[in-house]
VEXTI-503558 format. One record per residue: residue in three letters; y, x, z of N, C-alpha, C, O in turn. Coordinates in steps of 0.2 Angstrom, whole numbers, plus 5000, padded with zeros to 4 digits. Last residue first. Example, Ala and Ser with C-alpha at 12.3 -4.5 7.8 and 13.67 -1.06 7.14 Angstrom:
# residues 2
ser498950645035499550685036500050645039500650675040/ala497250665039497850625039498450665039498350715042/
***
This chain:
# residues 402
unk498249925024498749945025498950055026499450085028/unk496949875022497649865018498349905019498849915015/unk496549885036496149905032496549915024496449965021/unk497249815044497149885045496849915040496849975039/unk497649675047497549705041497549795039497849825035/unk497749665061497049635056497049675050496549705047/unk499049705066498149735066497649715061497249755058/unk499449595062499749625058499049705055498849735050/unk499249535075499149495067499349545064499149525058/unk499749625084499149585085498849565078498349575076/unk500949625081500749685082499949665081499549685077/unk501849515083501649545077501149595073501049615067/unk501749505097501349455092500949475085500349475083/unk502549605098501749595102501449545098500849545097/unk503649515096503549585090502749615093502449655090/unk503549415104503749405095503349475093502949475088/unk503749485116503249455116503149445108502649465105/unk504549625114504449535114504049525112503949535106/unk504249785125504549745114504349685119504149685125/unk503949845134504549795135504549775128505049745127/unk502849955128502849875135503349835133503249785131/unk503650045124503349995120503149945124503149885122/unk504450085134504750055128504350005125504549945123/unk503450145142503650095146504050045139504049985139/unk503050255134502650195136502850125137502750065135/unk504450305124503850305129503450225132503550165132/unk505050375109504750315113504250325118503650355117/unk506550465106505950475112505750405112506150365113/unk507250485092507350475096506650465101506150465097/unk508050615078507450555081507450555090507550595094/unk509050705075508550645069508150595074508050535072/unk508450835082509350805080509250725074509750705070/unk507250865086507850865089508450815088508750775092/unk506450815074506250785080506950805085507150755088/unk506850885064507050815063506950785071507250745073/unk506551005071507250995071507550925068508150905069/unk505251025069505651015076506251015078506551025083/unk504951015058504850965062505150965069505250915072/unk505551145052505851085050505751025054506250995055/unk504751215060505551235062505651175060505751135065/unk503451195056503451195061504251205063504451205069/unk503751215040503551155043503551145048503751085050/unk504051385043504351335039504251265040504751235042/unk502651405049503251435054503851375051504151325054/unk501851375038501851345046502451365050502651325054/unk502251475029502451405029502351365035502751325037/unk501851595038502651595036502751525034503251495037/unk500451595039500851585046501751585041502251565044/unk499351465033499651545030500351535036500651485037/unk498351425032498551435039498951505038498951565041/unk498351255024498551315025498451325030498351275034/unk497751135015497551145022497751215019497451245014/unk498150975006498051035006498051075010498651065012/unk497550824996497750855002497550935002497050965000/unk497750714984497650774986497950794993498550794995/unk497350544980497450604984497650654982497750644976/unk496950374977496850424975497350474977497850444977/unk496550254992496950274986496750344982496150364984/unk495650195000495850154991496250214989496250214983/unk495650255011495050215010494950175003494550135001/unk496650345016495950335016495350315014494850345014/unk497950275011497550335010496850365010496450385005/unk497650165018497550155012497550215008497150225003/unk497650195035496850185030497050165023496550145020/unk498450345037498350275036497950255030497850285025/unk499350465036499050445041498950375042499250345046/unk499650485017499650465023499150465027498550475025/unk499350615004498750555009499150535015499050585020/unk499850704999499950634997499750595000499850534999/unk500150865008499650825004500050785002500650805001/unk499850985020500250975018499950935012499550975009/unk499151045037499050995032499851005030500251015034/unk499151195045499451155042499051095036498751115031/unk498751305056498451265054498851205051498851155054/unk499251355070498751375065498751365060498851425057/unk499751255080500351315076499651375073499651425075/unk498751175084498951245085499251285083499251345084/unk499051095068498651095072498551175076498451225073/unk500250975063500251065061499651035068499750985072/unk500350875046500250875053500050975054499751015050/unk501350775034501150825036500750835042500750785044/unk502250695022501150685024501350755028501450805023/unk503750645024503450675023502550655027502450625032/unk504850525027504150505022503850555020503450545015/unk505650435035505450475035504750475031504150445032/unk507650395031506950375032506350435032506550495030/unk509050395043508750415037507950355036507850305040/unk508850435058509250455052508950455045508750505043/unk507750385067508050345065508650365059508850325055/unk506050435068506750475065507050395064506850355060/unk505350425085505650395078506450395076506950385078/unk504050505093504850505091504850475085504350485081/unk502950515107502950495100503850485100504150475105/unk501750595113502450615113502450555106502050555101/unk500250555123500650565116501250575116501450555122/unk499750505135500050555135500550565129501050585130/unk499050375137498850425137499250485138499150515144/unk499950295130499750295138499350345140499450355146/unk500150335116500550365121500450345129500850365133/unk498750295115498850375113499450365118499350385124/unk498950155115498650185121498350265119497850285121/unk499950125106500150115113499550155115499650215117/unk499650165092500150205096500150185103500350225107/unk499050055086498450115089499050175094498850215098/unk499749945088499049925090498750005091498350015096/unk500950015082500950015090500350005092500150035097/unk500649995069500750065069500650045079500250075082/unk501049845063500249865065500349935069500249925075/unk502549855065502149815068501349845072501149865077/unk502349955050502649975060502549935064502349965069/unk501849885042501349925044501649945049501349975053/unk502249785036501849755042501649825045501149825049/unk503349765028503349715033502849725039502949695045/unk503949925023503549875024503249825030503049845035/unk504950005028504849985019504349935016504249915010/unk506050035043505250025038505549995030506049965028/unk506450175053506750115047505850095046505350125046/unk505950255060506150195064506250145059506050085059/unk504450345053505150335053505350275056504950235056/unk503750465067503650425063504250385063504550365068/unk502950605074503550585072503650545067503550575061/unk501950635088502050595083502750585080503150565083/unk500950725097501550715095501450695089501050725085/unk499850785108499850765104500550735103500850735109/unk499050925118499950905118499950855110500050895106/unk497750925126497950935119498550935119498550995120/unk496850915136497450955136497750945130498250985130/unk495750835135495550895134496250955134496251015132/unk496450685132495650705139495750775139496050785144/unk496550715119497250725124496750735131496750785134/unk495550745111496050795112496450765119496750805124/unk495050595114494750665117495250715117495450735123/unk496050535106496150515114495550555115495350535121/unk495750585093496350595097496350585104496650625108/unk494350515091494550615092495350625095495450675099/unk494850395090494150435098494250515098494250555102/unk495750395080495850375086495350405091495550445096/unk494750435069495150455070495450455079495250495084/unk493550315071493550395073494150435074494150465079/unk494450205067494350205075493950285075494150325079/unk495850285058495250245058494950245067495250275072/unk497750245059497050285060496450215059496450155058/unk499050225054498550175055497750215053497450215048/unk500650265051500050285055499450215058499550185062/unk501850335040501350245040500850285046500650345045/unk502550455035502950375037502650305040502850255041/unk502150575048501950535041502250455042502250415047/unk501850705056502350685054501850635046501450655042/unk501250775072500850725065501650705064502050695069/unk500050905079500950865078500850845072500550865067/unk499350945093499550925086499850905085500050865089/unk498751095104499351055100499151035094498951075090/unk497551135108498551165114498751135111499251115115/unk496551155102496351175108497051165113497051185119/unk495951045088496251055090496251125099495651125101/unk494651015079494551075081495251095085495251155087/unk494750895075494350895083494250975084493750995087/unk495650885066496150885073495550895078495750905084/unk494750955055495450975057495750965063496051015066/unk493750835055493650915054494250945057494150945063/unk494650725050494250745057494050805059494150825064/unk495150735039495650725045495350775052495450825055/unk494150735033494450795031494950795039494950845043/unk493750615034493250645035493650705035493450735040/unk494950565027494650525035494150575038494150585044/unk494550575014495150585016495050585024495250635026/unk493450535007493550615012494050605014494050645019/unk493950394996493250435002493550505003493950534999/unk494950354989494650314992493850334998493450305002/unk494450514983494750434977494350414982493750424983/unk495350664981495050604983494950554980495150544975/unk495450844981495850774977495250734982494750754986/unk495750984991495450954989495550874989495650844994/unk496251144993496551094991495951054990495451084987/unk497051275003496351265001496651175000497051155004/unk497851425001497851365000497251335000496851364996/unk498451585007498051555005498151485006498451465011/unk499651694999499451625003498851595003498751574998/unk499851814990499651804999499351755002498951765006/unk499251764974499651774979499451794985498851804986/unk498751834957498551784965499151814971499451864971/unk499151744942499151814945498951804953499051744955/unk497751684930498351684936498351744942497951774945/unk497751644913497351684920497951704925498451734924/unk497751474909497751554911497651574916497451544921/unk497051334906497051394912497051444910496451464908/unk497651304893497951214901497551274908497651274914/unk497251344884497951354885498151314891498751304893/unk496251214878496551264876497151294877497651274874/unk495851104877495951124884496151194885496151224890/unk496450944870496151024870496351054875496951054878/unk496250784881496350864877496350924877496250964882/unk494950674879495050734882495550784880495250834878/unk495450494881495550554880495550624883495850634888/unk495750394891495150394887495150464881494650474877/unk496550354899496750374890496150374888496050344883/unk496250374912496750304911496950304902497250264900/unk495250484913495150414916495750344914495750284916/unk496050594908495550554905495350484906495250434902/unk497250594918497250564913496650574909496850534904/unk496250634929496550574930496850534923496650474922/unk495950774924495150694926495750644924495750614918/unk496950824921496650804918496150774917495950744911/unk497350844937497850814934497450764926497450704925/unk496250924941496350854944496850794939496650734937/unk496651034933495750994933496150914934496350864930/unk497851074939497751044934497451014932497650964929/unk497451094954497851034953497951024943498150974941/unk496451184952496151144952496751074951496551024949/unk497551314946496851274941496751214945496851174941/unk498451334958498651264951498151254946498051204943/unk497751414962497451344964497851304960497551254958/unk498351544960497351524961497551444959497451424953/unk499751524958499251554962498751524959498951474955/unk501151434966500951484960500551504962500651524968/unk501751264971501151314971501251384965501451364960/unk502751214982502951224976502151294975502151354977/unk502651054990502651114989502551144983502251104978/unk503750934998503350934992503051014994503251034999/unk504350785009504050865010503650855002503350805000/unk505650705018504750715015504650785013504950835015/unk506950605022506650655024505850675021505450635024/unk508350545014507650535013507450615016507750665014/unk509750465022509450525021508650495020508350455024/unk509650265020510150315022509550385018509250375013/unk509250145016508850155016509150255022508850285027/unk510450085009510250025016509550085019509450075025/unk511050165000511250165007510750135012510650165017/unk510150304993509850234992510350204998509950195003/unk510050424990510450374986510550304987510850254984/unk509150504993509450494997510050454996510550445000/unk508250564984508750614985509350584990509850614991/unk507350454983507050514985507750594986507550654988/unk508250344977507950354986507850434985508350464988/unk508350374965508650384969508650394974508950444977/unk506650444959506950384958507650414963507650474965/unk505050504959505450504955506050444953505950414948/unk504250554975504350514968504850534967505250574970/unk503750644986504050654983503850614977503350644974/unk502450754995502750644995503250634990503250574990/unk501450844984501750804990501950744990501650694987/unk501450984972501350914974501550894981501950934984/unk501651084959502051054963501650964965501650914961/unk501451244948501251174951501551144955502051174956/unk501251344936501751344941501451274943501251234938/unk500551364924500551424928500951394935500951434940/unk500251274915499651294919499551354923499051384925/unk501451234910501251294907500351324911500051384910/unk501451164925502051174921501551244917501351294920/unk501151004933500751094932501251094926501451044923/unk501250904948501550934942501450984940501651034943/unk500550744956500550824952500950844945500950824939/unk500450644966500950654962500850734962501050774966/unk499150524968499250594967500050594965500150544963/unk499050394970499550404974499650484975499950514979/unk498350254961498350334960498850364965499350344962/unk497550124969498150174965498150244967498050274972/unk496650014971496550044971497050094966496950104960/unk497149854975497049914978496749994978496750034983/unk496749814959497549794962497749864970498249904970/unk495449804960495649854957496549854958496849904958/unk495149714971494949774972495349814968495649864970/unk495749604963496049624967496149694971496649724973/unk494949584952495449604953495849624958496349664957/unk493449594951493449634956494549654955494749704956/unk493149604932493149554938493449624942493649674939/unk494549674925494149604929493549634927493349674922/unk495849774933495449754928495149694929495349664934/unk497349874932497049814936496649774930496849744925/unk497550064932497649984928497049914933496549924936/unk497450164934497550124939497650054939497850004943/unk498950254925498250254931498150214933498750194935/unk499750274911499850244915498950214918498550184915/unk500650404900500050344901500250324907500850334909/unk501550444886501650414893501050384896501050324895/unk502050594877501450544878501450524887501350554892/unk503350624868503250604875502650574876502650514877/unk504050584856503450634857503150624862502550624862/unk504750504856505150564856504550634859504550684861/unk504150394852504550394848504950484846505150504841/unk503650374864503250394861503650424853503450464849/unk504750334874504650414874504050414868503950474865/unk504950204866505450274867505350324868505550364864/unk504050144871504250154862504550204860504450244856/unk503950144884503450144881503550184874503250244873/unk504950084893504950144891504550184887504750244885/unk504249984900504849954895504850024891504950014885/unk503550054908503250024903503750014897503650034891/unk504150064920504250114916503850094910503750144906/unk503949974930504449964926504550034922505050054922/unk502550014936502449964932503149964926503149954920/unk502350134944502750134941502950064936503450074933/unk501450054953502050094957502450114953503050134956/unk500450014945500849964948501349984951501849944952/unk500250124937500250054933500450014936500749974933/unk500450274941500350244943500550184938501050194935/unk500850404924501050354930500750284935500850224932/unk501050524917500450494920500650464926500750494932/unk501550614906501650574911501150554912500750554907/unk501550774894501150704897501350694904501450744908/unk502050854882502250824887501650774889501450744885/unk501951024873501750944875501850924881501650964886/unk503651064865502951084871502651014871502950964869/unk504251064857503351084852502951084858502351104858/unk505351034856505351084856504751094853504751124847/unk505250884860505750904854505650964851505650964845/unk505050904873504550874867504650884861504250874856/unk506150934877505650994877504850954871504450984868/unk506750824877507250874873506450934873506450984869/unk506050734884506150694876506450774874506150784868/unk506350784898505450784894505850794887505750844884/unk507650774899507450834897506650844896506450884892/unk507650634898508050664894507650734893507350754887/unk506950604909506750594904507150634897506850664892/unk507550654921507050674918506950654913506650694910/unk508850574921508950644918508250674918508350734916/unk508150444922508650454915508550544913508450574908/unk508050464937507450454931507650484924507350534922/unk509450474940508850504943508350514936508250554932/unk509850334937510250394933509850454936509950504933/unk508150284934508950254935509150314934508850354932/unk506950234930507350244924508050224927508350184925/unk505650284942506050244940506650274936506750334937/unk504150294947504650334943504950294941504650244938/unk502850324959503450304957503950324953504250374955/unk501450434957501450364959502150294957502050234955/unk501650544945502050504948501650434950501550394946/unk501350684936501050624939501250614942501250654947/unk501450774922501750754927501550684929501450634925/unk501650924910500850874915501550864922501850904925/unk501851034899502250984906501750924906501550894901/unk501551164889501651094891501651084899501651124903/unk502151294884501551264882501451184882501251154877/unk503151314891503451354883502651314879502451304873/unk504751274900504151274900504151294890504551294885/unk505951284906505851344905505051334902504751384902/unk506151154913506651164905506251234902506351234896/unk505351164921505251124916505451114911505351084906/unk506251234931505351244928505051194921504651214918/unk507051144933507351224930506551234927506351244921/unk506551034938506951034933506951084928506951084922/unk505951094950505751054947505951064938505651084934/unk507651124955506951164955506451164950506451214946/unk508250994958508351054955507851074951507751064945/unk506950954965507250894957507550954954507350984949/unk507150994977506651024973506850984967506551014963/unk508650984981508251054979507651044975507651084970/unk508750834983509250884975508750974977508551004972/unk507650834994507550794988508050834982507750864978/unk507050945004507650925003507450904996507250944993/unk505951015007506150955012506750935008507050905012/unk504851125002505251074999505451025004505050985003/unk504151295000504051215006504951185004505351225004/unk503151374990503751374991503851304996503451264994/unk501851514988502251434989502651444994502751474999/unk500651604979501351594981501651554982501851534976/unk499251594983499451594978500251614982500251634988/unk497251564983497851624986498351624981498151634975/unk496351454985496651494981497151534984497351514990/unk494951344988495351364990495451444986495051484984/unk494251174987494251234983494951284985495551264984/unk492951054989493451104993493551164991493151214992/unk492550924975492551014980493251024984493851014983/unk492550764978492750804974492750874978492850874985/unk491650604971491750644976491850744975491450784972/unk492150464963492050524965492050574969492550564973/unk491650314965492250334965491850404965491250404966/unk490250234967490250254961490950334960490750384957/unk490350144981489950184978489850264972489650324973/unk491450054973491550114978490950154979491150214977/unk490849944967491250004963491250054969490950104968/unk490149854975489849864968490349934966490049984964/unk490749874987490249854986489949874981489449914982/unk492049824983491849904988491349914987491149974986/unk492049694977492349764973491849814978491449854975/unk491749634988491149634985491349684978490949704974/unk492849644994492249664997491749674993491449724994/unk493849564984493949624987493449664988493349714985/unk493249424981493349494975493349564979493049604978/unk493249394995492549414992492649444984492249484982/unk494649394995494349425000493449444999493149495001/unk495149304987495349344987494949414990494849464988/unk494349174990494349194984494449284986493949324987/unk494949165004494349165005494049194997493549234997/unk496249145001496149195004495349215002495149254999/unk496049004992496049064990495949124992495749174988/unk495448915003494948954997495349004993494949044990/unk496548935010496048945014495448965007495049015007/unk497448855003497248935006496948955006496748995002/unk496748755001496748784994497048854997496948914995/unk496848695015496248705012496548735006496048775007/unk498448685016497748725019497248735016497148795015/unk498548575005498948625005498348705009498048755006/unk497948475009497548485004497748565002497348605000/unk498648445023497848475023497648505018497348555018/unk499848425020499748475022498848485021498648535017/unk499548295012499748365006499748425012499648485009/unk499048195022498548225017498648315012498248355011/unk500048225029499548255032499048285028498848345028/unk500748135020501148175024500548245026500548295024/unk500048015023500148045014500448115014500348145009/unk500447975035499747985032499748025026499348075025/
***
């Protein structure tokens, strides 16, 4: 009996906590969402460079940043202080040293252990902030709600965003994890003004500081490419999606390590396929989180009963945001194909139809898809166990989180 009782009292104090949990959250969306930003579609002609290989662009990166001669603007969902990290910071602390101004800007929960590092860069000039701080009331909401831009504007002439943090992994260091596969892009042109803007809302909003803005937009020479770029917070992402694939007419091809579509997204997929579409999925076998390849088949089984091609890169991990629509038409971003993108996080998403990096992103994908990844077809996902159909089921629920 006494037994029963500490089960029951156990239960119940879930139940009111989830039940706590879940009316901070809603009633966050409720009072604050409303309020997030909603930001232009601003398109530039510039010169870009496509990045699959973590030591090249860290190279790269690097070389641009020892050469800077005004300031270094850097935004990281993830930054860790391991022999990767160390050698970025070193070359901040030695350019700071110089008279350029330095600023980090780091996710508060995805960077959280870089705090410890606080005394030190400030010591070496370095100004550190950190986005996305968790506030009260509505904590949990704000717990969901992270900066997941990662922009880098160098001298306000050279830029650099995509999936790419700052840690081991990202060069493939990591064993349990094997080769990291993702995608950055390297901008010069027109549009590093708006990833700078972006970069300076962000750090307003986490410093409360404006700085002088003197010298943050030269005058930029313009490129071939056209680029059209437009930031987020938690709204358009989903909207943008849609625009994009229900103009589909022969093919789309989606590479992103999370897939948990909105139910729009989904009804415009399974139109395109009604409609001939050739849809294709390449998404990584490894996972980094408990629930979101589980949740990932609630919306992949009845695409690929349909028709869908779906492949999972088993070598490695795969963490590039891309998708190419009629060999036309490329996304290139920070915004996963998944409602946390969508619907909490902070962005940048970027829409080419410049035929040279499409041709570059469309060779790349079809060669992890070749030599990298293997075929799931319908019948495969029928046969999982009843256990992992379980998990699929429960794991759905939290579509929204995820």
């Amino acid at each position: 009996m006494v037994l029963l009782t500490i089960v029951f009292v156990l239960v119940l104090i879930v139940i009111i906590l989830a039940a706590g949990i879940l009316l901070d959250i809603f009633t966050g969306i409720k009072m604050r969402h409303p309020d997030l930003p909603e930001y232009p579609t601003v398109p530039g002609l510039n010169r870009l460079h496509y990045f699959t290989d973590g030591r090249d662009l860290f190279s790269d990166m690097l070389r641009s940043i020892s050469q800077a001669k005004s300031h270094i603007h850097l935004s990281f969902f993830i930054f860790e202080a391991d022999e990767v990290g160390r050698e970025w910071l070193e070359l901040l602390k030695k350019k700071a040293a110089e008279g350029v101004e330095v600023r980090l800007l780091l996710d508060s929960l995805g960077a959280g252990g870089m705090k410890k590092k606080e005394d030190e860069l400030a010591r070496a000039g370095v100004q550190l902030a950190f986005s996305g701080k968790v506030g009260f009331p509505f904590t949990f909401y704000y717990m969901n709600r992270r900066n997941h831009r990662k922009i880098t504007v160098i001298d306000g002439k050279t830029g650099y965003f995509g999936g790419f943090n700052v840690s081991r992994d990202y060069i493939g260091n990591k064993p349990e994890m094997g080769s990291w596969h993702d995608n950055h892009l390297k901008v010069e042109g027109e549009s590093v003004t708006e990833m700078q803007r972006l970069f300076l809302f962000d750090w307003q909003l986490a410093t409360g500081e404006t700085p002088d803005q003197e010298g943050f937009y030269p005058s930029l020479e313009k490129g071939t490419a056209r680029l059209t770029l437009t930031g987020s917070s938690g709204k358009q992402v989903e909207d943008l999606f849609a625009e994009k694939l229900r103009t589909a007419q022969s093919s789309i091809i989606i590479g992103s390590p999370y897939f948990i579509p909105t139910r729009k997204l989904m009804n415009i997929m399974l139109d395109r396929l009604e409609h001939g579409v050739q849809l294709t999925f390449l998404l990584p076998m490894k996972k980094d989180h408990a629930l979101v390849r589980p949740a990932s088949f609630f919306y992949l089984k009845p695409l690929v009963e349909k028709g869908a091609r779906l492949y999972h890169l088993y070598q490695g991990f795969y963490h590039s945001k891309v998708f190419v629509i009629d060999q036309s038409l490329c996304y290139i971003g920070t915004a996963n194909f998944d409602q946390r993108s969508f619907f909490w996080n902070d962005e940048l998403s970027g829409f080419s139809e410049d035929k040279e990096l499409i041709r570059e992103v469309l060779d790349q994908l079809h060669k992890e898809i070749r030599e990298n990844s293997v075929p799931v077809n319908a019948e495969k996902i029928a046969k999982r166990t009843p256990y992992e159909k379980l998990k699929t089921v429960c794991a759905s629920w939290f579509s929204l989180f995820l």
